[in-house]
N, C-alpha and C positions, 0 to 999 in steps of 0.2 A: 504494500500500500504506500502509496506514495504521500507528503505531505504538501502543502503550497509551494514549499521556496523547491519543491523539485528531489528533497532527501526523502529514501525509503526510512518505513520505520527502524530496520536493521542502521542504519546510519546512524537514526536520532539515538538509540539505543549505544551504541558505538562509543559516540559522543558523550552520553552521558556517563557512560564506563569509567571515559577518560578523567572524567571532571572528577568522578568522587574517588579518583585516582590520584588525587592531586587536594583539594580542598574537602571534599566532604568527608573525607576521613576526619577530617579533625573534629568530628561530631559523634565519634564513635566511643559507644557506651565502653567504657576503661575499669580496668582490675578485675574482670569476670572469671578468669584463670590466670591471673600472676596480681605483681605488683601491685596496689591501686597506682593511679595513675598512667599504665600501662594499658597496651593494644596489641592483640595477637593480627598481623600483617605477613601479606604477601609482597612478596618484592622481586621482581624482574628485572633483571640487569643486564647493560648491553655489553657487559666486560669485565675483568678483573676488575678495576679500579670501585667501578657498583658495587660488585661484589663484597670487598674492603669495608665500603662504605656503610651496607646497612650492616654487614657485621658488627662492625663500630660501635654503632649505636644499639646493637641489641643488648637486652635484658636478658635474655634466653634466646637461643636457637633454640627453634622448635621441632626442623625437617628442611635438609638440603636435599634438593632433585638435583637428577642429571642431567637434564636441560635446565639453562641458566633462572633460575629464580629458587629463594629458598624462604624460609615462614619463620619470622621473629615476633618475640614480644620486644617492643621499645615501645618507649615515653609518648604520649602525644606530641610533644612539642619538636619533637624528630623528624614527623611525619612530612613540615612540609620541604622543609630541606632535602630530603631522601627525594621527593618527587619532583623536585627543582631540578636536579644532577641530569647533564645530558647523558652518562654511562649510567642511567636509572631506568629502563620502561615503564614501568608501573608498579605504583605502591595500591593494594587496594586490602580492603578489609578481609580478615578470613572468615566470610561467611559461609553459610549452610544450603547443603541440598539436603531435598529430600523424600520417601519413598510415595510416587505420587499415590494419589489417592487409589483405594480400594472400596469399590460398589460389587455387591452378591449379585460370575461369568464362564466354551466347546470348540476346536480349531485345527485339530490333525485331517478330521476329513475332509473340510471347506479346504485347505490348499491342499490333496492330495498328498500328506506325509505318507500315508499308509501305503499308497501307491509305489514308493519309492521302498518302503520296509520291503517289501512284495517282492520288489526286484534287488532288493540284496544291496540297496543303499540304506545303511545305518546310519552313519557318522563315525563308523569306527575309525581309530585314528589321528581324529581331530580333536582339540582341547578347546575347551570352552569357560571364559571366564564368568562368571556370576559377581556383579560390582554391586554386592547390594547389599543386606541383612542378615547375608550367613546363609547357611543350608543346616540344615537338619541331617546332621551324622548318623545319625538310627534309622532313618527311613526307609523302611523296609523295600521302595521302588528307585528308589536315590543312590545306596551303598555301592551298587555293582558298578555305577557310575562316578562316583566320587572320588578324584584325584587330590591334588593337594588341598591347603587351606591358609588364608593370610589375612589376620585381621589388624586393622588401621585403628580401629574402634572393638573394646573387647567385648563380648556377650556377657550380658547381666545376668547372673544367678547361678546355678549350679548346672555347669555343661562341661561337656566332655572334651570340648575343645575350645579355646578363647575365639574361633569362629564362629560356633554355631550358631544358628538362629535362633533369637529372642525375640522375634517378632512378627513373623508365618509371611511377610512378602518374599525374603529370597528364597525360601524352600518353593513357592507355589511359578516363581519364575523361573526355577530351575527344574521342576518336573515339566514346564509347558516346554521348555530346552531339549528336556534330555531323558525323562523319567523310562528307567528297564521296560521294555517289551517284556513280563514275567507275568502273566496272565494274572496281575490283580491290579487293582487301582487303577492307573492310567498310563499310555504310554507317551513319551513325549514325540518332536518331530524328530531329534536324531535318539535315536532310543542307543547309541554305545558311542557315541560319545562320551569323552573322559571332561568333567565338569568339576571345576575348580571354583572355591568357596574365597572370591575373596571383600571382607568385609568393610566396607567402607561407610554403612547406614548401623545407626544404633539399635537400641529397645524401641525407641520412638519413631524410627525412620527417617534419622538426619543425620548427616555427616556435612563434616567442614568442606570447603572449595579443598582444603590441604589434604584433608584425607584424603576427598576424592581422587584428585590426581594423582596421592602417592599410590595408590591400588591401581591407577592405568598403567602408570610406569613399572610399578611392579608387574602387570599382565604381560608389558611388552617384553622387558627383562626376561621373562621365564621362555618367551618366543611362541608363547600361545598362539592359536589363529584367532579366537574371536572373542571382543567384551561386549557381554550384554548387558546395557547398563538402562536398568527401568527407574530411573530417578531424575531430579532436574530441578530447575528453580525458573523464574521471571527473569533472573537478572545473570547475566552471563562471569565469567572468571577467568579473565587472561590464564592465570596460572592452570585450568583446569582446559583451556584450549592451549596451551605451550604442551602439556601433558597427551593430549589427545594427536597433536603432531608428532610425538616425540612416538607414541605407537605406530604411528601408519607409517612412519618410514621406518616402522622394525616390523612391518610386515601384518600388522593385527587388522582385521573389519572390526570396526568398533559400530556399534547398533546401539540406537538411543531413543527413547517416548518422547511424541511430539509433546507431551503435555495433556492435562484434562481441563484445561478450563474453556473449553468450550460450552456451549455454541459460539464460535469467534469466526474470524476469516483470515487474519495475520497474530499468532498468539504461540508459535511455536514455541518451547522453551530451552534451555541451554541445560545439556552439552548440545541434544538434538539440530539445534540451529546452527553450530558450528557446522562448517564443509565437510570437515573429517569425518563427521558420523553419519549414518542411515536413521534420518527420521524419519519415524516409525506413524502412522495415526492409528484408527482402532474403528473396527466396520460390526455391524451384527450379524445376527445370522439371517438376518433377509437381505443382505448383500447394501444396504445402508451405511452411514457414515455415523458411529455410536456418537450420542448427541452428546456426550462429555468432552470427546474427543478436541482436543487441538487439531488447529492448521495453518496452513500459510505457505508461502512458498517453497520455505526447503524441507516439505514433505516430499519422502523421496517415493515411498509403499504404504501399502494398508495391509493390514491382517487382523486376524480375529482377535476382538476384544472384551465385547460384549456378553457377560455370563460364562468367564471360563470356568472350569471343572480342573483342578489341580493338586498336590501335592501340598501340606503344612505339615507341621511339627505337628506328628500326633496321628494324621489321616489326609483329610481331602476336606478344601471347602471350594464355595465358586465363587470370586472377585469377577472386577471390569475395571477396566481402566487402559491406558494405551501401555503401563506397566505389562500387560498381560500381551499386547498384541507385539510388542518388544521382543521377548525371548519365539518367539514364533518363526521369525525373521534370522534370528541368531543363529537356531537350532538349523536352518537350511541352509543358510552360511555353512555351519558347519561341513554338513552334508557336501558341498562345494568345492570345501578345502582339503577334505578326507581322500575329494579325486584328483589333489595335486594341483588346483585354482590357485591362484594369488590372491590377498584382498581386494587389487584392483579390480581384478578377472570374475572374480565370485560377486563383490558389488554391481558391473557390469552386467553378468549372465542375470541375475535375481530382478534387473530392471526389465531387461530384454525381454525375459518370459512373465513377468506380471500379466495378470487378466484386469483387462478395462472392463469395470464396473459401472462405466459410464456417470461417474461423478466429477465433479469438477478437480483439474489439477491440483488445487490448494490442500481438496480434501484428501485424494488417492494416491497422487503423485503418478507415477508410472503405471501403478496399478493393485490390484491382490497380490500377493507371495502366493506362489504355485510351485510348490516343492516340487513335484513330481515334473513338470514343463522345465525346470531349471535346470534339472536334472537329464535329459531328453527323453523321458517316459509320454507316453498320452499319458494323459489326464482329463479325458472326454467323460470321464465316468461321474461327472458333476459333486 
């Protein structure tokens, strides 16, 4: 959507990035996890000398990445100095995403996964990262599938792992992923795919911009093929798009929810909006566009969202949300990459073979995820 003076909303957005990049940090609520007087920041640097710099003035390191930006607590009164320095990018708050909403939601046979099980496409092979709330280690459909585990944020309570879920969204987007073909519960779209737990959403379903990104980097690091990441915010995170770059040129499809606050027309949300990632919207089962659903232009796919049936700690419940239509997408990636694809190649193929739904580009993008079309199965069996 354009506005008068000719800037897309992605622009004004941009812009406004910038700004609380530089001044409206100094408004940021101080001493919530250190010092009072202090502010946990991200900070982007175009060089050693940056780098120095916000050191300097930190209170605490918090977390150094391997692309140039790392996360300090310093003073307020640092802030705007640090965003002054031409060897500075950006200083901006370390805010939160978080697990988007979940409403009481069916999706292997509307894109034809089973079509693809049928013919001896699993996902075996492929690794799959879970950027979310943990997985559920006991799950009786999840175990056979479950690879490592790495949490950013640890699991509240008594668990067996400082990954595991504490809060039934990453276990239910990890069985829509990947859940065992073992005749009970449900199976996912790559059903032996190997699905790695890594946690970057709490008990509540929030993690920082810094977590976030440190669990992409960590996906990329490990050489994984794909992050599925069902989470997001309104307002975007240089450091969590330096992160998202920093996987796809090691190789990762990284797949992201447009977001639920629709009914809208431009309302996509970040990481989703970034280029790096495939955003995701979320359609029903009468081939509709689920009316929570985001959209906007860099909707790339649709898939099912509305009323899934999935995997939680404990059993099975059915959420909605483009959270759900997200690992749907991911899970065929997989599939993709298991035949030797690249992420460019496998992003590619999954637009190629999309089914036009006949909704408008904002809503569908290229179109349905047709695992079994991606794959070069018919898929005429509806």
């Amino acid at each position: 959507m354009a506005h008068r003076d000719g800037k897309t909303r992605r622009d004004v957005l941009r812009a406004a990035g910038a700004a609380a990049a530089t001044t409206g940090l100094a408004g940021m609520a101080s001493g919530a996890s250190g010092a009072p007087g202090t502010v946990e920041v991200n900070v982007g640097y175009g060089g050693p000398s940056g780098k120095r710099a916000a050191l300097s003035e930190a209170s605490e390191v918090v977390r150094e990445f391997a692309f140039d930006a790392v996360t300090i607590r310093v003073s307020e009164n640092a802030i705007e100095g640090l965003g002054r320095r031409p060897d500075v990018r950006y200083v901006e708050q370390n805010g939160r995403m978080h697990a988007l909403a979940q409403q009481l939601t069916w999706g292997v046979d509307r894109t034809d996964s089973e079509v693809a099980h049928a013919n001896g496409d699993t996902g075996a092979g492929a690794d799959v990262a879970i950027l979310d709330t943990g997985i559920d280690s006991d799950h009786p459909d999840l175990q056979a599938n479950l690879g490592a585990g790495r949490a950013f944020v640890k699991a509240r309570g008594n668990y067996q792992y400082d990954w595991d879920d504490d809060n039934d969204h990453g276990t239910h987007c990890a069985g829509i992923a990947g859940a065992d073909d073992n005749d009970r519960g449900v199976r996912g779209v790559a059903t032996e795919a190997t699905l790695h737990a890594v946690k970057v959403l709490d008990k509540r379903g929030s993690g920082s911009f810094s977590d976030i990104a440190a669990g992409i980097e960590y996906t990329a690091d490990q050489g994984w093929d794909v992050g599925s990441m069902s989470l997001g915010a309104s307002s975007g995170s240089q450091t969590v798009k330096d992160a998202c770059s920093y996987a796809v040129d090691r190789g990762v499809l990284l797949v992201a929810a447009a977001g639920n606050s629709g009914p809208c027309s431009d309302c996509v949300g970040y990481p989703a909006a970034y280029g790096e990632c495939i955003a995701v919207s979320s359609s029903a089962s009468d081939d509709s566009l689920s009316n929570f659903s985001s959209t906007g232009p860099e909707v790339e796919m649709i898939a099912p969202g509305t009323d899934i049936y999935s995997t939680v700690p404990g059993g099975y419940d059915t959420f909605s949300g483009t959270s759900m239509a997200t690992p749907h997408v991911a899970g065929a990636a997989a599939q993709l990459m298991a035949n030797g694809y690249t992420n460019t190649e496998a992003r590619s193929r999954l637009a190629d073979s999309a089914e036009d739904l006949g909704l408008a580009d904002n809503e569908q993008g290229a179109g349905l995820l047709d695992t079994a079309a991606a794959l070069g199965y018919d898929s005429g069996d509806d």
